[in-house]
C-alpha positions in Angstrom: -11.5 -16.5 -23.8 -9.7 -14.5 -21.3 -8.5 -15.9 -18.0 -7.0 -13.8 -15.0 -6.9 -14.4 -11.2 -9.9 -12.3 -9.6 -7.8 -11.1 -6.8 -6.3 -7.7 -5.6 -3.0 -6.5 -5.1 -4.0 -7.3 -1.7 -6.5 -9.1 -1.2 -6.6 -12.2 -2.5 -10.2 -14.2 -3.9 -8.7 -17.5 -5.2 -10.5 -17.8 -8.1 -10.0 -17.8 -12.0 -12.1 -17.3 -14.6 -12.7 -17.4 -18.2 -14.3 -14.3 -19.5 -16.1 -13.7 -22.7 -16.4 -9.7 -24.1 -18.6 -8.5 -27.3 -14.9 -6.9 -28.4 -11.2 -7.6 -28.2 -10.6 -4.1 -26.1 -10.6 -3.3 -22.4 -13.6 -0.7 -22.8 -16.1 -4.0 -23.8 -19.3 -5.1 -22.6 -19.1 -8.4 -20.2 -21.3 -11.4 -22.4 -19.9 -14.1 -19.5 -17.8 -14.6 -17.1 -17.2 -18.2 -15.8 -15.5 -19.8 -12.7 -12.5 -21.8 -14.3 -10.7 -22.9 -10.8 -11.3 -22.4 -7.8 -8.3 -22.6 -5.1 -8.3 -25.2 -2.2 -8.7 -23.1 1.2 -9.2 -20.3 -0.6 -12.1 -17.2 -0.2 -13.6 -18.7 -2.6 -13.8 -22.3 -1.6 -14.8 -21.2 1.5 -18.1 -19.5 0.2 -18.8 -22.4 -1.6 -18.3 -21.4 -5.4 -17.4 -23.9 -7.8 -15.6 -24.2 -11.1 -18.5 -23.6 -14.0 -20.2 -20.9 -11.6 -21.4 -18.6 -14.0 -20.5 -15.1 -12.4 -24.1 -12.8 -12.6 -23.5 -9.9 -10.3 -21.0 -8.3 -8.7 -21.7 -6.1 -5.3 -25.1 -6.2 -6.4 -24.3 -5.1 -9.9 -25.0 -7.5 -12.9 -22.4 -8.2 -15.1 -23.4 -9.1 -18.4 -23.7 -6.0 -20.6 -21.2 -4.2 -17.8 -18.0 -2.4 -18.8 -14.8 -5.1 -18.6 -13.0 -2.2 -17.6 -15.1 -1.5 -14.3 -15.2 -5.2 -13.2 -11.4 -5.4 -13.2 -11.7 -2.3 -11.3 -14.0 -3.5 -8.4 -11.7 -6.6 -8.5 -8.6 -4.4 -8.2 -10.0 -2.5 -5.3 -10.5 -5.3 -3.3 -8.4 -5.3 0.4 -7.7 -7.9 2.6 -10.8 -8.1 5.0 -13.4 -6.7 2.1 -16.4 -8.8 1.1 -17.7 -9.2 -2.1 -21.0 -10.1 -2.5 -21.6 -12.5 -5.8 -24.6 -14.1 -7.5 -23.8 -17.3 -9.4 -25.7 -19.5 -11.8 -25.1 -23.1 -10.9 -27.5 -25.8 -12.4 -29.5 -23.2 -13.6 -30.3 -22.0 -10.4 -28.7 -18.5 -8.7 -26.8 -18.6 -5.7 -25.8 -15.8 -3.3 -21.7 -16.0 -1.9 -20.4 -14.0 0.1 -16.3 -14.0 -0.1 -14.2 -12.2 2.8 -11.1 -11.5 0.9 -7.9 -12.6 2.2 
């Protein structure tokens, strides 16, 4: 397992996750990516995601089977004032969130 702050050099998402690959290198496919923390009065409290989200797409994008490299990418690119659109799995059931990055 991996963990890493999703956030920007700039703009912040306050969440961590743990992140599962099919190989130990940067270039791997995404298998799962789960919400470890979430921080209080953060973007990501505020759109309502949870720790054990299970992260399914990104922008629109889904994740599993996605290049590692090009998530921490899209993350990296993120500015203050940017929103990232999410779909989680929570209970078995997606959920849409929308964060507004800090």
């Amino acid at each position: 397992l991996m963990s890493l702050w999703a956030h920007a050099a700039q703009g912040k998402l306050g969440f961590t996750v743990d992140a599962k690959f099919d190989r130990k290198v940067l270039d791997a496919d995404i298998k799962q990516v789960v919400v470890k923390s979430v921080a209080p009065a953060s973007a990501a409290e505020r759109a309502g995601m949870k720790a054990g989200d299970v992260l399914q797409q990104l922008n629109g994008t889904p994740l599993v089977g996605s290049s590692a490299r090009k998530f921490f990418a899209t993350m990296g690119k993120v500015k203050p004032g940017d929103k990232v659109a999410l779909v989680v799995l929570r209970a078995g059931k997606p959920i849409s969130l929308v964060l507004v990055a800090e």
